[in-house]
KOLSE-378755 format. One record per residue: x, y, z of N, C-alpha, C in turn. Coordinates in steps of 0.001 Angstrom, whole numbers, padded with zeros to 6 digits, always signed. Example, Ala and Ser with C-alpha at 12.3 -4.5 7.8 and 13.67 -1.06 7.14 Angstrom:
KOLSE-378755
+013190-005690+007800+012300-004500+007800+013200-003300+007800;+012850-002250+007080+013670-001060+007140+012900+000030+007870;
***
This chain:
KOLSE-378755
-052142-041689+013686-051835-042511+012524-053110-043190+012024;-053447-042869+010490-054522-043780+009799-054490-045029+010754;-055913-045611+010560-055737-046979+010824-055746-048218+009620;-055780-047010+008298-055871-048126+007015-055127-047641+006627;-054059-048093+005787-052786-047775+004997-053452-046865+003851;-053584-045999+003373-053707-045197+002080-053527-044848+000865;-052025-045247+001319-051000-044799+000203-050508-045654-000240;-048689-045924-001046-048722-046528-001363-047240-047098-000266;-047267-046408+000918-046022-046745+002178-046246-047328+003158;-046390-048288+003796-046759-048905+005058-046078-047657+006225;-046472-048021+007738-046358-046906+007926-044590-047117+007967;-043722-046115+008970-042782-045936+009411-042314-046881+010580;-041044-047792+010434-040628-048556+011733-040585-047801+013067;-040198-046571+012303-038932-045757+013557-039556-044153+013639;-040011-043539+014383-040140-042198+014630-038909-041257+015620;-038193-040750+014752-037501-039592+016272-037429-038065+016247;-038113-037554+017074-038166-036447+017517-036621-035825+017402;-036230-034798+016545-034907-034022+016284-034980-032897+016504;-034592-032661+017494-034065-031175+018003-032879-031008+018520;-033178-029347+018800-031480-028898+018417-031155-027432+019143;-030001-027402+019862-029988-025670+019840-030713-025249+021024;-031274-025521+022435-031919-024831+023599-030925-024158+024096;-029733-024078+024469-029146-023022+024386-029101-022221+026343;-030259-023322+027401-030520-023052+028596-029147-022040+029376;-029327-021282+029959-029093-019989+030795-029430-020940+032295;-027867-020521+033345-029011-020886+035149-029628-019713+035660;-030506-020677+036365-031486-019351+036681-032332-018580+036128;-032497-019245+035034-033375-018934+034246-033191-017896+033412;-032098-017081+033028-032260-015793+032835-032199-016379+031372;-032450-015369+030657-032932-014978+029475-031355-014961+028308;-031366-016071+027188-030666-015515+026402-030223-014538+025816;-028595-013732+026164-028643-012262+025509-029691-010778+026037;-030051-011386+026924-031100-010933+028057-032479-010615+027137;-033082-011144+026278-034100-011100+025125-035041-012052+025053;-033891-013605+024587-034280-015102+024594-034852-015348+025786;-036209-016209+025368-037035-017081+026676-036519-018160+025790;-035269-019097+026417-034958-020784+026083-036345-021737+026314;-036593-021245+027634-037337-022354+028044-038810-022612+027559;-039566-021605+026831-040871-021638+026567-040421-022328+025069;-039740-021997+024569-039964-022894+023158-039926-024165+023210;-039145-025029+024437-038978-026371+024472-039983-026623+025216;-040627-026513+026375-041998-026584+026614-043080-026756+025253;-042955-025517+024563-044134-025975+023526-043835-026839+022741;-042113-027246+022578-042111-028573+021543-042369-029903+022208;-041940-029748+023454-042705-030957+024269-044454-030981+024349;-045059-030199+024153-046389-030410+024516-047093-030353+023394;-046645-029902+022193-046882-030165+020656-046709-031692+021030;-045260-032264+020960-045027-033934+020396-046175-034287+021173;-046876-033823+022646-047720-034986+023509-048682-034905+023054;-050124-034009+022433-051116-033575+022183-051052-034196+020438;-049932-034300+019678-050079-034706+018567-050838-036158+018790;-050504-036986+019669-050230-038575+019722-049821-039450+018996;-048679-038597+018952-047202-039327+018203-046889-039824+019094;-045982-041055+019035-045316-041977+020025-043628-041990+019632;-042659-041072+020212-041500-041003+019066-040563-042255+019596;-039736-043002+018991-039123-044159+019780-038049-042888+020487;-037802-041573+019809-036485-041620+021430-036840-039771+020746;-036232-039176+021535-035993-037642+021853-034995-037503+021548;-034222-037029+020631-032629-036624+019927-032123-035269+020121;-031373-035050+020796-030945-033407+020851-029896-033359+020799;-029617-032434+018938-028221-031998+018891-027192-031472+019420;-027004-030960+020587-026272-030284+020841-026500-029071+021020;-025582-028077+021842-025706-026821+022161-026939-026695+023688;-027063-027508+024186-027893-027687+025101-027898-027022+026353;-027008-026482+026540-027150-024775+027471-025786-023893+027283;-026384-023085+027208-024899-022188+026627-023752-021694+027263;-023619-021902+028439-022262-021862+028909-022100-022891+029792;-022468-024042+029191-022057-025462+030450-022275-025729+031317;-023354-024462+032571-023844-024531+033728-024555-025645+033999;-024377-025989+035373-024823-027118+035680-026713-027599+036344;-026581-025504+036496-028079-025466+036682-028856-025680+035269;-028408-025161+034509-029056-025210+032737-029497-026376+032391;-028737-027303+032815-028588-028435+032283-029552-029205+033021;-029904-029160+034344-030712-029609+035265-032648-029933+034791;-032259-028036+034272-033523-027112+034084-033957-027926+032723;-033291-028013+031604-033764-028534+030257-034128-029899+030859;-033108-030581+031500-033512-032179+032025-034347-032345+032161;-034937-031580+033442-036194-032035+034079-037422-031709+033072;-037357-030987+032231-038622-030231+031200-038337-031694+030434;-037895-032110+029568-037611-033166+028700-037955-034130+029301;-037491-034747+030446-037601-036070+030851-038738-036494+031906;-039356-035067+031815-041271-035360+032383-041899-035633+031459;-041531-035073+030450-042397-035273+028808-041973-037004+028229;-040853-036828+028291-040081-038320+027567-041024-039446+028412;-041042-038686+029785-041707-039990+030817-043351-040665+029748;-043708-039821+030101-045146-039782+029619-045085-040502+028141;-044515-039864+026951-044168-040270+025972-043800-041715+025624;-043315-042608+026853-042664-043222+026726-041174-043606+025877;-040749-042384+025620-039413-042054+025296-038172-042090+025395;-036790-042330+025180-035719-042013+026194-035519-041068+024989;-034215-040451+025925-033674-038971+025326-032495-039351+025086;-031735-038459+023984-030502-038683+023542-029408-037728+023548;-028736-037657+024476-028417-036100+024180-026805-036356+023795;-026987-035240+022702-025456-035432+022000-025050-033502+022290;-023232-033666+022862-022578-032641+022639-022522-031841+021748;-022435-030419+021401-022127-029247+021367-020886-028222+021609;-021128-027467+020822-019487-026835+021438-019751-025361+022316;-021423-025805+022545-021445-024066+024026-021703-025442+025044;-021569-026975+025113-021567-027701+026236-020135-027666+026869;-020699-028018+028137-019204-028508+028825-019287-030291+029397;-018228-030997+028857-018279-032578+028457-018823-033073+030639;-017859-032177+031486-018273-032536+032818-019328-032481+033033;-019853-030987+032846-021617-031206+033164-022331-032016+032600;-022019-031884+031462-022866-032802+030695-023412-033969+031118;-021845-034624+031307-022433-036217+031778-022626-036385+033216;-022724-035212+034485-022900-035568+034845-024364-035305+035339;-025070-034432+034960-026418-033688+035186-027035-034178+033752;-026775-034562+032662-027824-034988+031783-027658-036566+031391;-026490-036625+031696-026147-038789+031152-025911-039224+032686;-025966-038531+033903-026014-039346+035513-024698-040034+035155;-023599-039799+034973-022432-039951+034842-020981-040002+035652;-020814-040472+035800-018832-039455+036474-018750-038322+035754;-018391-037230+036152-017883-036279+035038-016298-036903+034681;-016513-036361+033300-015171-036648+032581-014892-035557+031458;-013435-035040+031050-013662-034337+030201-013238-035027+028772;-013234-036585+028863-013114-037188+027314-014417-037210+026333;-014254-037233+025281-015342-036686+024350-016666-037954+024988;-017706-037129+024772-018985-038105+024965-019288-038490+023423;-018974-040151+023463-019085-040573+022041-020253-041875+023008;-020911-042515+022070-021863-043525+022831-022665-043581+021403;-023404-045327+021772-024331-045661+020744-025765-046220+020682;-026574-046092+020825-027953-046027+021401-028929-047081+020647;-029126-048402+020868-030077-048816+019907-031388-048909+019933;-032005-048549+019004-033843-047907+018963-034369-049264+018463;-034331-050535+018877-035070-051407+018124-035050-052174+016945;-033382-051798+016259-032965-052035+015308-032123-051262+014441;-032976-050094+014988-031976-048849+014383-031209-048300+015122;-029523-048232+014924-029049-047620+015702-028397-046120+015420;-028490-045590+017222-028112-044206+017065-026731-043687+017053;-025575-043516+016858-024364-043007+017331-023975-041759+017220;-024360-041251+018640-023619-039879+019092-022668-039887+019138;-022244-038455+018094-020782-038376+018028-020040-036462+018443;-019342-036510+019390-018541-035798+020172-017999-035149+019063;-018537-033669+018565-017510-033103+017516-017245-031645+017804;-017326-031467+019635-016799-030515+020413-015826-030316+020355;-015081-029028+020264-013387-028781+020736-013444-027728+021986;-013062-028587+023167-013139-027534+024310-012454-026201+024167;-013180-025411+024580-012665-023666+024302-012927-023135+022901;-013094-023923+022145-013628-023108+020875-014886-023646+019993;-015617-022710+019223-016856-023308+019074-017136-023748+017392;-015564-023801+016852-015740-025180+015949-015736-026778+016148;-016143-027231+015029-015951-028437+015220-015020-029465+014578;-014527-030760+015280-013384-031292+014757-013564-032622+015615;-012749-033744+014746-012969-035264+015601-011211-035502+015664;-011105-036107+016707-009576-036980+016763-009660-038188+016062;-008230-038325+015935-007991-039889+015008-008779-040899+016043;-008373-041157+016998-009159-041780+018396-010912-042346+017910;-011235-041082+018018-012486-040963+017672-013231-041737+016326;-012195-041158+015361-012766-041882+013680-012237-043066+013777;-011135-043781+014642-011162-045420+014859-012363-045474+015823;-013172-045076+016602-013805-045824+017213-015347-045452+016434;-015619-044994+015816-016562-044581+014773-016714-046033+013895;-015158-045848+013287-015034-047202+012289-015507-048448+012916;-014733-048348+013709-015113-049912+015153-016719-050344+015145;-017586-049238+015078-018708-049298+015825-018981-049922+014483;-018875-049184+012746-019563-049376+011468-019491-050537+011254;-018529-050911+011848-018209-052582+011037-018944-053513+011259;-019629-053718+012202-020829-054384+011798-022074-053556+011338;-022652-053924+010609-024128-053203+010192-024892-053277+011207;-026130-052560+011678-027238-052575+012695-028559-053442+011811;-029112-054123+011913-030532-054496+011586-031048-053915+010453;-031506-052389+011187-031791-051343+010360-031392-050068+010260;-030265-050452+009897-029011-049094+010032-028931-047987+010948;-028245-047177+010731-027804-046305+011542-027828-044621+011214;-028216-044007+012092-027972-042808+012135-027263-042084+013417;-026310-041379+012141-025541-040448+012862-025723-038949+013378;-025678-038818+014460-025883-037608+015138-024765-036851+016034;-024431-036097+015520-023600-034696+016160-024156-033603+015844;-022845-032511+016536-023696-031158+016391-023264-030883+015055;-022212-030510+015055-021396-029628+013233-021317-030649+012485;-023125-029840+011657-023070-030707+010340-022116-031028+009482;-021487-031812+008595-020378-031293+007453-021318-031439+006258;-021749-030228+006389-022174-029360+005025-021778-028444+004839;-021167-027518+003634-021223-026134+003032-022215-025102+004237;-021698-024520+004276-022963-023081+005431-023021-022065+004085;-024019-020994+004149-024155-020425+002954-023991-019010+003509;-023883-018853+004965-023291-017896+005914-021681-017383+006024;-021094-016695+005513-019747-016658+005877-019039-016602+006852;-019535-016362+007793-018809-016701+009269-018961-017739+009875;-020116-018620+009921-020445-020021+010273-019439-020371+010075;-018515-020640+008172-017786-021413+008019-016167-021390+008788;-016443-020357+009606-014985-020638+010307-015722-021447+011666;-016945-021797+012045-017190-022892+012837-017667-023839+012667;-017329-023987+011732-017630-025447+010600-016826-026406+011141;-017305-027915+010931-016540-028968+011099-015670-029708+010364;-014455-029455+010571-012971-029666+010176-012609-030706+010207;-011603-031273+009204-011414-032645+008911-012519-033664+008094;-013227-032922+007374-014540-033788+006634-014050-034834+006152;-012942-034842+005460-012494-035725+004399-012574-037061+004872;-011677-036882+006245-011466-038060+007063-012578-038901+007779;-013269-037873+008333-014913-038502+008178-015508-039256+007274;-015347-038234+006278-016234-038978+005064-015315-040168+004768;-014206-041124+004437-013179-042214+004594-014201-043148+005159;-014539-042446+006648-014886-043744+007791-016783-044039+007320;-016998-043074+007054-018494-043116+006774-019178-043760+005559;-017842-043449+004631-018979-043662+003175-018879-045569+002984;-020149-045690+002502-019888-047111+002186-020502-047970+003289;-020867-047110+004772-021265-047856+005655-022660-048077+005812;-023286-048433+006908-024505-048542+007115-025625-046975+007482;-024722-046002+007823-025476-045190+008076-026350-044631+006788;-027646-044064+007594-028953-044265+006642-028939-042414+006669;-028575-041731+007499-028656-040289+007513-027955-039888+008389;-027256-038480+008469-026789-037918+009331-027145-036396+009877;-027850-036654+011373-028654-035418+011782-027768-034566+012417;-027815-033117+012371-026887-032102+013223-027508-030691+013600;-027631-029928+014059-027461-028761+014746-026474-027659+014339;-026239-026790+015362-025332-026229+015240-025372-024427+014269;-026425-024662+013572-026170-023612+011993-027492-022858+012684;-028783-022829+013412-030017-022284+013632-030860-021929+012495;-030667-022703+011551-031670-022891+010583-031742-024073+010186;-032770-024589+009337-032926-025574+008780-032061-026071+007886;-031550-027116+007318-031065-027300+005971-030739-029085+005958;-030602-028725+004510-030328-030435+004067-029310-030652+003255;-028567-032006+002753-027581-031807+001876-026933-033105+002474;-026020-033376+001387-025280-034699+001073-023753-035143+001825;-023727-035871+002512-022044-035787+002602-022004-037034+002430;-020721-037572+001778-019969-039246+001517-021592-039937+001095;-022427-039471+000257-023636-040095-000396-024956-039978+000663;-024528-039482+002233-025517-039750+003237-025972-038499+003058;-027929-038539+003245-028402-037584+003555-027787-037068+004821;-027702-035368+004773-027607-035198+006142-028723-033949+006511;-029415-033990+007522-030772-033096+007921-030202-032465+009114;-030248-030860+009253-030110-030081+010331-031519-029450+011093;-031287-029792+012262-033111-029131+012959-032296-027889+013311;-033431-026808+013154-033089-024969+013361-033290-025570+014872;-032487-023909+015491-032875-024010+016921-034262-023765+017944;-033902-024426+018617-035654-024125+019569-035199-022258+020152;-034037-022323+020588-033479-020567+021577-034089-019307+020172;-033198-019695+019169-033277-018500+018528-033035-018707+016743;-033405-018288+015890-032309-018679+014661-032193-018191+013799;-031216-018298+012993-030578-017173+012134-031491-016943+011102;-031132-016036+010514-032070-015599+009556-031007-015826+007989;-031132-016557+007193-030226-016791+005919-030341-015705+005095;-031806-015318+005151-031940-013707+003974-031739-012326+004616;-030837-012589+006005-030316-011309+006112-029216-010465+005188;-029009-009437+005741-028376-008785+004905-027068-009480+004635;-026475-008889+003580-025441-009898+002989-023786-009452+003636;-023336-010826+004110-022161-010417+004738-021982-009750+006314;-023521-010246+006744-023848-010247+008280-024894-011341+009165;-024585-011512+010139-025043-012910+010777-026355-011837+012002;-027015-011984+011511-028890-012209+012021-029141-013066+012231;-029587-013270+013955-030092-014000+015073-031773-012944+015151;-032723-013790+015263-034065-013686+015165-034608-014334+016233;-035767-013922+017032-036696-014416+017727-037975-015132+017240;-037909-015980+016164-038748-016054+015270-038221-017280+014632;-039438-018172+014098-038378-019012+013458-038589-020603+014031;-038252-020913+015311-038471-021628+016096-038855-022924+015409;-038378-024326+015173-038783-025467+014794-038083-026500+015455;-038447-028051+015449-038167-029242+015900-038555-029931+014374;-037657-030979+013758-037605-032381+012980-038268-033496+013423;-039301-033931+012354-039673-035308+013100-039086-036260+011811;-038242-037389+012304-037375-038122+011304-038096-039513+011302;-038802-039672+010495-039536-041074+009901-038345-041868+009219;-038407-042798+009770-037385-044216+009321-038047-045100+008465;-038242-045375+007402-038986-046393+006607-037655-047671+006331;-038474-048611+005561-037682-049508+005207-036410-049350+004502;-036765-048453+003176-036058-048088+001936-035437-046455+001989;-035781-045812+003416-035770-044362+003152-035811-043455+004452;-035643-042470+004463-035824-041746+005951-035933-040462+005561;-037091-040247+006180-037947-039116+005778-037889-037757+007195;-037367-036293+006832-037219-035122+007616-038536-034146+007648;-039095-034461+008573-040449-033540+008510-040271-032157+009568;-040078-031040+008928-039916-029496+009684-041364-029027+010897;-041221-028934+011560-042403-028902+012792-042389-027419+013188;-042759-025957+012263-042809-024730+013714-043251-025301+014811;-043015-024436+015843-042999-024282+016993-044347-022883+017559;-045449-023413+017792-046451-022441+018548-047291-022753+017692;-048410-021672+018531-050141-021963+017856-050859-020567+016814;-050828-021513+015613-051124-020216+014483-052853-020694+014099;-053324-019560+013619-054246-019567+013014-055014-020622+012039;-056015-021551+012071-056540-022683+011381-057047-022208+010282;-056587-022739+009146-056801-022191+007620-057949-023435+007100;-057822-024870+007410-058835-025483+006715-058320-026785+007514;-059614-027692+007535-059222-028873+008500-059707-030173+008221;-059826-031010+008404-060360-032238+008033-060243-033075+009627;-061118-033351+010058-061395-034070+011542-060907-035667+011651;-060897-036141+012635-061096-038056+012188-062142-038209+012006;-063478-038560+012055-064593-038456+011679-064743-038901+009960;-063812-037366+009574-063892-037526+007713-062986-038787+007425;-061838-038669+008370-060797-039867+007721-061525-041103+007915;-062243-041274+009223-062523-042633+009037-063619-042823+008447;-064554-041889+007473-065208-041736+006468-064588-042642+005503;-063270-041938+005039-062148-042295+004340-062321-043885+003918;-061263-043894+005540-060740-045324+005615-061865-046423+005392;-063203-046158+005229-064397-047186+004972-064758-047340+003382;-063688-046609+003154-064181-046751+001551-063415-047851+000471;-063654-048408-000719-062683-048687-001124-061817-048078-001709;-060435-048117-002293-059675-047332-003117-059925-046491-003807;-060880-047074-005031-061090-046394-006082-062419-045439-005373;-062936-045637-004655-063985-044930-004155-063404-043103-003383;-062217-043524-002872-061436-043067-001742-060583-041610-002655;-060017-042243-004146-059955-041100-004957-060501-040619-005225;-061857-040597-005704-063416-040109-006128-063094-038947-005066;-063378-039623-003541-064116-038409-002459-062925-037628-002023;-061827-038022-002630-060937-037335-001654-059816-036196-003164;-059383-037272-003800-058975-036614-005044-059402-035827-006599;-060413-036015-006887-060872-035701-007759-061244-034200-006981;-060850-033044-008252-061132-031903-008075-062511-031574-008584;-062857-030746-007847-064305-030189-007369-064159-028891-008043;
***
């Protein structure tokens, strides 16, 4: 981070790392026998450390090993929460519908196992987080109980400091995929009832393996693609393409007035043109009007 403001934004209160989709196998074996799960989350952990970003927490949508194993779940743990260590981080992990609610809590939240929805609310310093359970055991749409959208409401009614973001897996957005939408999340309406009007500032999700953005009950809502694998949208038409390729993590800047979704690939590509600290703090010694001269004015 500059050490002189630049622009015209002070920096960001809130940084969180958004990911989505690892998808962990026990024993390591290989998604679909193809997928390496585990090297992509490795490199998104060692990207966030080498950046020297400081994120206030680690967010993961859901889908966090794909058939509920309890070794899977172990395996992503321990990769995440050596990194989080260091980072000074905590992790957030929200359900999925390839999770299973027992393992879950009890190998990634140190829990009792239970099979009632994992709903919980996390506060970052002002901003708060609420994971929300929009699993249906045995099938891999998504859907909330009345239960649930009273205790949703419960939580809204008071405002947070600096509001809130919501995190589950099944976004409620439109999919532009035709089969997604039969694992789409059901009951929007009623959601949107409990949501609109409240404090939440955005709503992050998973679930789709691509990127996307879009509106529900007035809230931004931002999806991180998966770290395992992810779909390809310009496949052929009227068929669902899964790709080895692709690979990204969200970094979600919280400002005062705004909250900002920044797309992160995943791995090490080729350097096209660079600017060092050295030049910035060239930069930062200048005055303003000096600072457009060397930096904006075309050459």
């Amino acid at each position: 981070m500059s050490a002189v403001q630049l622009g015209q934004y002070p920096p960001a209160s809130h940084l969180i790392a958004h990911i989505s989709d690892t998808h962990f196998l026990s024993d390591n074996r290989a998604l679909y026998g193809t997928v390496d799960t585990d090297g992509p989350v490795r490199r998104a952990m060692e990207q966030l450390e080498r950046s020297g970003l400081r994120p206030d927490a680690l967010l993961f949508t859901g889908d966090i090993a794909d058939r509920g194993e309890a070794d899977a779940y172990r395996r992503v743990r321990d990769i995440v929460e050596a990194s989080a260590e260091r980072l000074g981080a905590p992790v957030i992990w929200v359900m999925g519908n390839h999770d299973n609610r027992e393992a879950f809590r009890t190998e990634l939240l140190r829990e009792p196992g239970s099979g009632s929805p994992v709903d919980r609310v996390v506060d970052l310093g002002g901003v708060r987080v609420v994971a929300l359970d929009t699993s249906v055991p045995g099938y891999h749409h998504g859907d909330l109980s009345g239960a649930q959208l009273d205790w949703l409401a419960d939580v809204l009614r008071e405002p947070a400091p600096q509001g809130t973001l919501l995190a589950l897996h099944h976004p409620p957005l439109p999919t532009l995929l035709p089969l997604m939408s039969i694992l789409e999340l059901r009951g929007q309406a009623r959601l949107a009832e409990v949501v609109a009007g409240s404090d939440i500032r955005a709503i992050l999700g998973g679930h789709l393996h691509h990127a996307t953005t879009g509106l529900f009950a007035g809230i931004p809502v931002s999806v991180a693609a998966a770290t395992c694998y992810t779909i390809d949208p310009t496949g052929p038409s009227r068929e669902l393409t899964g790709v080895r390729g692709g690979q990204s993590i969200n970094l979600v800047h919280v400002y005062k007035d705004q909250v900002v979704h920044s797309l992160v690939p995943l791995g090490d590509f080729p350097g096209a043109t660079h600017f060092d600290a050295a030049f910035v703090a060239r930069i930062e010694a200048l005055t303003p009007d000096d600072r457009t001269e060397a930096f904006s004015r075309q050459v």
